[in-house]
C-alpha positions as CSV (number, residue, x, y, z in Angstrom):
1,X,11.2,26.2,13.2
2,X,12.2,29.7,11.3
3,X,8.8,30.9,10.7
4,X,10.8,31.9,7.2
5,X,11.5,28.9,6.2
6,X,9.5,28.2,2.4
7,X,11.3,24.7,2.3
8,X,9.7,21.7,4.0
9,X,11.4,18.9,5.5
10,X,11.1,15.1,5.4
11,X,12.1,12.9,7.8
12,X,12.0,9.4,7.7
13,X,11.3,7.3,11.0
14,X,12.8,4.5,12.5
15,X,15.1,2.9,15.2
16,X,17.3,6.3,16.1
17,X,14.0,8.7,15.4
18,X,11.1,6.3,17.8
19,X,11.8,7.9,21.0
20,X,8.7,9.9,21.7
21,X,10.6,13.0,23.1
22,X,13.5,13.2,20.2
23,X,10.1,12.6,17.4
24,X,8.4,15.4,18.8
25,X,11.8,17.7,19.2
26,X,12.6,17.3,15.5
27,X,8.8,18.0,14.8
28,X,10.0,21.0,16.6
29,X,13.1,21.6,14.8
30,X,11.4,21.4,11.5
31,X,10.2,18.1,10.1
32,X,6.8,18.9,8.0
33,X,6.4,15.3,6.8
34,X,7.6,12.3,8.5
35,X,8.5,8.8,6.1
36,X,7.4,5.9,7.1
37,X,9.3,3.4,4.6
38,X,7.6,-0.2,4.1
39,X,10.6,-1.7,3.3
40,X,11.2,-2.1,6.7
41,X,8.5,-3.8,9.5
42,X,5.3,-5.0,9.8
43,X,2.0,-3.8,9.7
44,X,1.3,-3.1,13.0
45,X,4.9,-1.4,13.6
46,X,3.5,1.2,10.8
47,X,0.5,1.9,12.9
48,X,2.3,1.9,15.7
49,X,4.2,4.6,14.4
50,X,1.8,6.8,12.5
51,X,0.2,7.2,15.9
52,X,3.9,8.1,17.4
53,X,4.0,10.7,14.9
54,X,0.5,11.9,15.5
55,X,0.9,12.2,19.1
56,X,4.3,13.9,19.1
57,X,2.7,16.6,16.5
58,X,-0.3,17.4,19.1
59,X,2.5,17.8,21.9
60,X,4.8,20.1,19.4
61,X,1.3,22.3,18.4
62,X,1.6,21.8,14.9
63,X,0.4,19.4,12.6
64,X,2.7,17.1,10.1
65,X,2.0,15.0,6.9
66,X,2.8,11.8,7.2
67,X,3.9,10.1,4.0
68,X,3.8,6.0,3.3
69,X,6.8,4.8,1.3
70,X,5.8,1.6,-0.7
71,X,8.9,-1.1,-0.9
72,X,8.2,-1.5,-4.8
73,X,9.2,-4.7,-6.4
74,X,12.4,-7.0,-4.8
75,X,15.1,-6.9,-7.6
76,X,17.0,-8.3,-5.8
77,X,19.6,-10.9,-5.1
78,X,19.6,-13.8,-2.7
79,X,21.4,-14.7,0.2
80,X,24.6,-16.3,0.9
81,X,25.5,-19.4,2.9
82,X,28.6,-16.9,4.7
83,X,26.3,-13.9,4.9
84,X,28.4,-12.3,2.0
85,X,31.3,-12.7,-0.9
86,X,34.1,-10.4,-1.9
87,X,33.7,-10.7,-5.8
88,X,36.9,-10.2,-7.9
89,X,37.2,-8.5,-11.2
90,X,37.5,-10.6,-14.1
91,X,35.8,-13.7,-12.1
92,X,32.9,-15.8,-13.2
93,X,29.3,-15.3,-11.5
94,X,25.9,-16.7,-11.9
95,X,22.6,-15.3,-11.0
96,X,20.8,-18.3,-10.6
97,X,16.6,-18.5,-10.3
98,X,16.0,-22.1,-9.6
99,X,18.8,-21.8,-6.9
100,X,17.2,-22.5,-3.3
101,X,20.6,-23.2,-1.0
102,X,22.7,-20.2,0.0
103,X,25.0,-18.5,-2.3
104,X,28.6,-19.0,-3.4
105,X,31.4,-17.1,-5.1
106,X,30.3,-19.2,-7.9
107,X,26.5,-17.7,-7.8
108,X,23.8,-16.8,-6.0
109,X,19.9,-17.2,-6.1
110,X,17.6,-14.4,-6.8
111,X,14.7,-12.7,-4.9
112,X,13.7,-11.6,-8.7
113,X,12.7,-14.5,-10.8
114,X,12.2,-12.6,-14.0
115,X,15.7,-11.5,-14.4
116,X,16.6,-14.1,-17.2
117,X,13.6,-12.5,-19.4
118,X,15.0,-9.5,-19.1
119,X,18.7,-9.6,-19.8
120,X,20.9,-11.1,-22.5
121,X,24.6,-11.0,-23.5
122,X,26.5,-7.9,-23.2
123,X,24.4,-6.0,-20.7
124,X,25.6,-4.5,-17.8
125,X,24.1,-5.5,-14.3
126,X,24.5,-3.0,-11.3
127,X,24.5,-4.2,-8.2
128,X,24.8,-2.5,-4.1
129,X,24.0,1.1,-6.3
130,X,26.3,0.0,-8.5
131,X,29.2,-0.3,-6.5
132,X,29.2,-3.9,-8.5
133,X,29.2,-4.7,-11.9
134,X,28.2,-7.5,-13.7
135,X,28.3,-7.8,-17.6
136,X,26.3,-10.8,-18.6
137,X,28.0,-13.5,-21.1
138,X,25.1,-15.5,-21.7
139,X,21.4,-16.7,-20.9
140,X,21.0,-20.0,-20.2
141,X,17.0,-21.1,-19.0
142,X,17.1,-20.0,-15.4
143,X,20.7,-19.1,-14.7
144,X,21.9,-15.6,-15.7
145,X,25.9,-15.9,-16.6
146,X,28.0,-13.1,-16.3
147,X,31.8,-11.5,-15.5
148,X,32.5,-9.4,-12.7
149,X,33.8,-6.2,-14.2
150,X,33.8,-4.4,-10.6
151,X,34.0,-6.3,-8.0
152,X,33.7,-5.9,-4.2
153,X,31.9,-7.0,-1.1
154,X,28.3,-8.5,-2.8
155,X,25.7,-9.4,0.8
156,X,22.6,-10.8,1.3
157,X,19.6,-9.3,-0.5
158,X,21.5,-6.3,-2.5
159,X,19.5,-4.9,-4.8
160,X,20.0,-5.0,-9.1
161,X,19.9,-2.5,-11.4
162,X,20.1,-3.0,-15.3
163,X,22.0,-0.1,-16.9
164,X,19.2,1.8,-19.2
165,X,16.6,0.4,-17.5
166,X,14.2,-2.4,-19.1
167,X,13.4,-4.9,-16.0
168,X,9.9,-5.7,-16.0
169,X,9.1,-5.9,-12.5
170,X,5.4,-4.2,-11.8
171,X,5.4,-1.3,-9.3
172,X,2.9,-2.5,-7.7
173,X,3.7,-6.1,-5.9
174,X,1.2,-7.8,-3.4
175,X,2.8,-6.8,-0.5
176,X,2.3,-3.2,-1.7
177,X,-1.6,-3.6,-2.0
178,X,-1.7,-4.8,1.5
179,X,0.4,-2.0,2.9
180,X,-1.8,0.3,0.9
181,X,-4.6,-1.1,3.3
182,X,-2.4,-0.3,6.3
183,X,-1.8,3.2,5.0
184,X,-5.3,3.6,4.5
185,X,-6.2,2.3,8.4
186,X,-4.2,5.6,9.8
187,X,-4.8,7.5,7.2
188,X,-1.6,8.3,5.7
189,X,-1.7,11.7,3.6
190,X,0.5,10.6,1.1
191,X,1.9,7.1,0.0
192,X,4.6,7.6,-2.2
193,X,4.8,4.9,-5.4
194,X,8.4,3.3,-6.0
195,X,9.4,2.4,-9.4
196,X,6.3,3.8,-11.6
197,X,6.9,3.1,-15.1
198,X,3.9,4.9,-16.6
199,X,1.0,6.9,-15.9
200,X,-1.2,3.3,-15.5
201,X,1.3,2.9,-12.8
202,X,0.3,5.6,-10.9
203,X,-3.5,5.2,-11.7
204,X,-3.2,1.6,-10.3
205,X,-2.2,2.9,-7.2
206,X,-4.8,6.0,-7.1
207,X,-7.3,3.6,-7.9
208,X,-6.4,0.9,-5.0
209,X,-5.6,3.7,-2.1
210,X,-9.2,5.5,-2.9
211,X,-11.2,1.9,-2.6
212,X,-9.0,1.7,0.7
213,X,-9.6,4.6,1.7
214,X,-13.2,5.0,0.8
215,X,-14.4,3.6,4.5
216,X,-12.6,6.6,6.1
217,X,-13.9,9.2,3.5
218,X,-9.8,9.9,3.1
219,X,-8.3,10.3,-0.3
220,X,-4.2,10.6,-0.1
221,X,-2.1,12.2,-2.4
222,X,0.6,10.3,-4.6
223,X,3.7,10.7,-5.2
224,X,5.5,9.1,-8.2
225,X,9.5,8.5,-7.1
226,X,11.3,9.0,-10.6
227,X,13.9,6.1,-10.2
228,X,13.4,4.2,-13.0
229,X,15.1,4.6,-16.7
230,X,12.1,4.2,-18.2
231,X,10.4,6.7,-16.6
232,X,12.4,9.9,-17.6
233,X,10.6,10.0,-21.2
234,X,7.4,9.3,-19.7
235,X,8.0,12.4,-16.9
236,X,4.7,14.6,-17.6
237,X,2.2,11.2,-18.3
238,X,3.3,10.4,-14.8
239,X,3.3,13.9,-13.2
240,X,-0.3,14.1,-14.5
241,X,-1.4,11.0,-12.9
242,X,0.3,11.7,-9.6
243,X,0.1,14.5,-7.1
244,X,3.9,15.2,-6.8
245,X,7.3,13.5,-7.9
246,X,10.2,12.4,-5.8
247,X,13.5,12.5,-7.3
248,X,14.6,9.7,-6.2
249,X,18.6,10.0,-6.7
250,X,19.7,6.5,-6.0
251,X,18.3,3.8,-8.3
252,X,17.8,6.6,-10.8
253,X,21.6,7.6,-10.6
254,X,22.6,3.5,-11.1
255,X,20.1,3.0,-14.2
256,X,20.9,6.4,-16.1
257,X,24.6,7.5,-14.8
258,X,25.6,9.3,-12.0
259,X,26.5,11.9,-14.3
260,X,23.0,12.5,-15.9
261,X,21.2,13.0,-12.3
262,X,22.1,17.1,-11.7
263,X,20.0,17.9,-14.7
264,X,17.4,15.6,-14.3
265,X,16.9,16.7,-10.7
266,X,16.3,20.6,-12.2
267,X,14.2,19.6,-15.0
268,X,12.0,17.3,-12.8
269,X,11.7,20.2,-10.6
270,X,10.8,22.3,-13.0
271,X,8.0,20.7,-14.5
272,X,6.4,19.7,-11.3
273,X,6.1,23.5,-10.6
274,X,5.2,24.4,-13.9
275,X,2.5,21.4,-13.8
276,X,1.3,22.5,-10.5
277,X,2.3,19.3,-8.8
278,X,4.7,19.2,-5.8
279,X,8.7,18.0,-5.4
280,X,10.5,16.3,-3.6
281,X,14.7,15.6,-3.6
282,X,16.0,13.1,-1.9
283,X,18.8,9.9,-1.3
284,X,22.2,10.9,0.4
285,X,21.1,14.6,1.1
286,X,23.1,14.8,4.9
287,X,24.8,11.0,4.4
288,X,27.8,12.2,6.2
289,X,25.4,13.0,9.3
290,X,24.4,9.2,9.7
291,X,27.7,9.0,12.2
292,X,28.9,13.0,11.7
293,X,27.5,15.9,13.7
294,X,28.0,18.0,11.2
295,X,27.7,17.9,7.5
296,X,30.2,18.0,4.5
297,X,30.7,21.3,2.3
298,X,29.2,19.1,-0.7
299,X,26.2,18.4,1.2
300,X,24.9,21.8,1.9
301,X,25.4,22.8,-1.1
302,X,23.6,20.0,-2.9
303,X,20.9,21.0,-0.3
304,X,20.9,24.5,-0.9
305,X,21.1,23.7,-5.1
306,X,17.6,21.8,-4.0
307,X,16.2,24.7,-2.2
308,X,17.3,27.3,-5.1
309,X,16.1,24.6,-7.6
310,X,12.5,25.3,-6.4
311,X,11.5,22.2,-4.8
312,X,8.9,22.1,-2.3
313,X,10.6,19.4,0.0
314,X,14.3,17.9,1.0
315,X,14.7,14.5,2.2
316,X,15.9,12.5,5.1
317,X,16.4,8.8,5.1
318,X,18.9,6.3,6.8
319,X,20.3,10.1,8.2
320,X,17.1,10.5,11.0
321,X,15.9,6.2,10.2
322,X,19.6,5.1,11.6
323,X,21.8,8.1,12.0
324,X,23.6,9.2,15.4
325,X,22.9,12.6,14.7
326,X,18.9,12.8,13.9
327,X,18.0,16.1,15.7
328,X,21.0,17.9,14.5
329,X,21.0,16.7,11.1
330,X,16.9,18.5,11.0
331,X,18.7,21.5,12.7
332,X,21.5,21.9,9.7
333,X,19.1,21.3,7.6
334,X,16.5,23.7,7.9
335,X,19.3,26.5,8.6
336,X,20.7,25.4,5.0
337,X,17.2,25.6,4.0
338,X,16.5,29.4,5.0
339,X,19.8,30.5,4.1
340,X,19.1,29.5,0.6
341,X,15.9,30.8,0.5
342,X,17.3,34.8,1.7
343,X,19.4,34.5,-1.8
344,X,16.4,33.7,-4.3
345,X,15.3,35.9,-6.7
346,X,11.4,37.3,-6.7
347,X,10.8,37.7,-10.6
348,X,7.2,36.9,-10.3
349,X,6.2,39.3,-13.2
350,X,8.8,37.4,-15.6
351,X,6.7,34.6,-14.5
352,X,3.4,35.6,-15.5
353,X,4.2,36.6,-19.0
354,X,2.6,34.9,-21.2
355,X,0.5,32.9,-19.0
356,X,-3.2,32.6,-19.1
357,X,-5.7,31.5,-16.8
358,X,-8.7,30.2,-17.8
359,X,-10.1,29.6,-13.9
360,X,-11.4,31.8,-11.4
361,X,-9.8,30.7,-8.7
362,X,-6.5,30.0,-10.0
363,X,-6.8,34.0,-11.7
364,X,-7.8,35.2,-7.9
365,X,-4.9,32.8,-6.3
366,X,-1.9,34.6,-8.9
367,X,-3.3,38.2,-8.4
368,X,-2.9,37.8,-4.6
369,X,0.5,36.7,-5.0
370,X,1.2,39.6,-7.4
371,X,-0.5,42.4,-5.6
372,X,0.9,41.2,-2.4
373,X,4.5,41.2,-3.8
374,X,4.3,44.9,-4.9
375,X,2.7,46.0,-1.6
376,X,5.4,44.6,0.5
377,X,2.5,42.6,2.4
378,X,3.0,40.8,5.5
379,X,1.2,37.5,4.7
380,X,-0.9,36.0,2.0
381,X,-4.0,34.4,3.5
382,X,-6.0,31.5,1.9
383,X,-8.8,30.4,3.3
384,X,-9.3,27.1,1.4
385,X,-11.3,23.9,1.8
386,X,-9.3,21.4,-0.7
387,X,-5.9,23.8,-0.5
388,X,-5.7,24.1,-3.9
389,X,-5.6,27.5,-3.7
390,X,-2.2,27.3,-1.8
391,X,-0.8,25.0,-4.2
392,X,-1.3,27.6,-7.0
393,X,0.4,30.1,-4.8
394,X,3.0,28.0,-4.0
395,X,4.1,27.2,-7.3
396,X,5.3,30.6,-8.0
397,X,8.7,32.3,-5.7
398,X,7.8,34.9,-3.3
399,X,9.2,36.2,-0.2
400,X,6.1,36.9,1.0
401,X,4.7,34.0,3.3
402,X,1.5,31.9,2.6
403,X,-0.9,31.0,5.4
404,X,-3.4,28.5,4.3
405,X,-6.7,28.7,6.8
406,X,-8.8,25.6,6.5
407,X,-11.7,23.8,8.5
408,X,-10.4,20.0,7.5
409,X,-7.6,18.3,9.5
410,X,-6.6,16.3,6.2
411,X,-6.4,19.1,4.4
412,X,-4.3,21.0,6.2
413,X,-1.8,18.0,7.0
414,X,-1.5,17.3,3.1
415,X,-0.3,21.0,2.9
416,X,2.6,20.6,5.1
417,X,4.7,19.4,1.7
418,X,3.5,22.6,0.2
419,X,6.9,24.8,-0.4
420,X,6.2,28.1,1.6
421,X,2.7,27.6,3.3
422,X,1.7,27.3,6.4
423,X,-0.7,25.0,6.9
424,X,-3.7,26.6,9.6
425,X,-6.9,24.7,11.2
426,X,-9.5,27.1,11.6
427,X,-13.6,26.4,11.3
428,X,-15.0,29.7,9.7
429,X,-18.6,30.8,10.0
430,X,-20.5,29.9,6.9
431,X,-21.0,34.2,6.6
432,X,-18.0,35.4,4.4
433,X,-17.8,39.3,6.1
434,X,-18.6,36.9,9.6
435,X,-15.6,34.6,8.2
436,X,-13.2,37.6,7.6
437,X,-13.2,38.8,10.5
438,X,-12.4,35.4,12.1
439,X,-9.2,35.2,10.1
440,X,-8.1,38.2,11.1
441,X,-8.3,37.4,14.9
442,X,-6.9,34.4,14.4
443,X,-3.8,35.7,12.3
444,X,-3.3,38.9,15.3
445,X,-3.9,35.7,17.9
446,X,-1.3,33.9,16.6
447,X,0.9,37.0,16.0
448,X,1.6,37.0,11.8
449,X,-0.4,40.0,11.9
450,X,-0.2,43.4,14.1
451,X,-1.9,46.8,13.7
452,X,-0.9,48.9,11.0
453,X,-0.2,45.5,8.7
454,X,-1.1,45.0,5.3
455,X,-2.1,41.5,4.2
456,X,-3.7,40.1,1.1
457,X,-7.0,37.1,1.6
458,X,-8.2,34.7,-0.6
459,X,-12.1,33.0,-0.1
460,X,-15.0,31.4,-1.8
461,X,-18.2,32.7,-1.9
462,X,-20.4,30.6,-1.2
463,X,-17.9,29.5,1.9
464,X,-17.0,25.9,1.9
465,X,-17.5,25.1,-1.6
466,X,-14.4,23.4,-3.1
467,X,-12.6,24.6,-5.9
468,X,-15.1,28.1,-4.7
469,X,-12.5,30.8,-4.6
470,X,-13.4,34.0,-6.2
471,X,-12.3,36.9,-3.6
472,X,-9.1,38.6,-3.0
473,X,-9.6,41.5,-0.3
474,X,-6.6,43.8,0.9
475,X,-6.7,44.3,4.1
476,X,-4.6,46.7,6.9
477,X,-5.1,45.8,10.7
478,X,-6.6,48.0,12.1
């Protein structure tokens, strides 16, 4: 991994990505946070997996989040006696509720009963990402009526999409509370929320992972995935009840227009920084790589657009899940990653005009970023106990790289999403000069520091308190 590299990488794991050796290579190769996505398997494959991931982390010397993808309500349709249809424009289709035998070209049942509530004549239906369109005629009890205006190849269980949004499913379905209790049992640092509406949404969720979590003393962070219509007016409500946002290109493209996505993806990124909250982008980031060794021209520049956008994180699903190519496509990325990166702009006094802070901490966390920038430092060191001292610094562009020195294990796995830190373990003596000193030998240990460097610290005084930090020392090794 280029020890440059601000942008963190997410992989998701599955049937190409299990082998123990490839998991810990692309560790290796870059991956900060591995996805495990619920859609998929059972309970005990998920904790099967998490400890893959853990154990291949220990081997590669570093520690990596590990984020819990909820599967989010089933809009979706049935399945077919043949397996599949080819629909044809212009033809008659019925999405049917009360159906229970396999599907036709005449209709098909549905996994999501509610669908007749929530449509009537003249709206359009999006089905397989939209690669299907339906506009429904009429609403007759159970049975949804409707004319294919794009047809294709419609199989079993393809999801639905309502153009503008306005399907009432819940986020949170049944199955999701009991794979919140999996999460919990492995400690997931982050489960990430699929179709939030609202803030209560998100507080649902917060409040269901923390009373699973409770027995561990573990409290993950959670990230909303903006894919939802309804959600785009509704951006900061959520972004204040969540720890981070995923832009969640897919369903979001289908519901709001393929069109719309480019500038929703910079103004969601945008407003997570400004509202100190993490980001990341994701759906189809490398999709040529699922049977390509290399990617397209359009892909590494939406990656790079990403990286230049500010987020903290890039993506990786059915590319590492199911892909040929997983290694490689981690490779490309994180070279797209850092190449992006050497072309940003540092205008961190433009970015401090006008601000105020009204903490301590988060004062002592923006003047180490500043001083360091205009000394040319080598590193930015924050010794931290909840990290939020490297998420304030991270917020903000610099060149200059951010170590994060902490004594908890969790906390320094839930800063692996953080866009240009690097997450340390290191148990401090309770003595801050004491505790000083240790950070040094550890930084010269590790080589980020030599003699003759400047670097700028961060700590709390006392040590250990969260939320504590009130120091900023500059130091030169001596």
């Amino acid at each position: 991994m280029s020890t440059r590299r601000a942008t963190k990488i997410v992989a998701t794991l599955g049937p190409a990505s299990s082998d123990p050796d490839l998991l810990e290579k692309m560790i290796r190769a870059g991956v900060n946070v591995v996805r495990l996505n619920f859609s998929h398997g059972k309970a005990q494959d998920h904790i099967d997996r998490a400890a893959l991931v853990r154990a291949a982390a220990q081997r590669a010397g570093r520690e990596v989040a590990i984020m819990a993808d909820l599967q989010g309500p089933k809009i979706r349709v049935g399945k077919f006696a043949e397996g599949k249809v080819m629909l044809e424009a212009g033809a008659s289709f019925v999405l049917d509720a009360s159906r229970t035998e396999p599907g036709d070209l005449q209709g098909v049942g549905l996994d999501y009963k509610e669908l007749p509530r929530d449509v009537k004549a003249g709206d359009l239906l999006l089905l397989n990402d939209g690669l299907i369109v339906l506009t429904v005629t009429a609403v007759r009890g159970e049975q949804v009526h409707t004319v294919v205006k794009l047809g294709g190849e419609l199989s079993n269980n393809k999801g639905i999409n309502k153009q503008g949004g306005g399907l009432t499913a819940p986020a949170l379905t049944g199955k999701d509370m009991e794979d919140i209790r999996t999460a919990m049992s492995f400690q997931a640092d982050y489960v990430a929320v699929s179709f939030p509406k609202n803030a209560t949404d998100m507080e649902m969720a917060r409040q269901l992972c923390n009373v699973a979590a409770a027995e561990y003393r573990h409290k993950p962070g959670l990230i909303a995935k903006i894919e939802r219509a309804e959600a785009i007016p509704r951006l900061e409500e959520i972004l204040a009840a969540s720890d981070g946002i995923m832009v969640a290109r897919g369903d979001l493209a289908v519901e709001v227009g393929n069109a719309v996505v480019p500038a929703l993806q910079k103004r969601m990124i945008k407003l997570a920084r400004e509202n100190d909250k993490v980001v990341i982008t994701a759906t189809q980031m490398m999709e040529s790589m699922i049977t390509n060794p290399v990617p397209t021209r359009a892909e590494v520049s939406d990656v790079a657009n990403a990286v230049l956008d500010g987020t903290d994180a890039v993506m990786l699903s059915a590319e590492t899940a199911a892909g040929k190519y997983p290694l490689e496509t981690v490779e490309e990325m994180a070279k797209i990653c850092s190449a992006a990166e050497s072309a940003e702009q540092v205008e961190l006094d433009a970015d401090f005009l006008g601000k105020s802070f009204t903490r301590i901490d988060q004062s002592i966390a923006m003047g180490a970023l500043f001083t360091a920038h205009h000394l040319g430092a080598k590193a930015i060191v924050a010794m931290t106990d909840s990290g939020s001292t490297a998420l304030w610094m991270s917020r903000h562009r610099i060149h200059v790289p951010i170590y994060a020195l902490t004594p908890k294990v969790a906390t320094q796995r839930r800063m692996a999403l953080f866009r240009n830190v690097r997450p340390l373990l290191m148990d401090t003596s309770g003595d801050r000069d004491t505790a000083l000193v240790q950070a040094e030998a550890h930084l010269k240990k590790r080589g980020i520091v030599n003699s003759g460097d400047v670097y700028a610290i961060t700590c709390g005084e006392p040590m250990g308190a969260p939320g504590g930090t009130n120091m900023l020392k500059i130091c030169c090794v001596g």
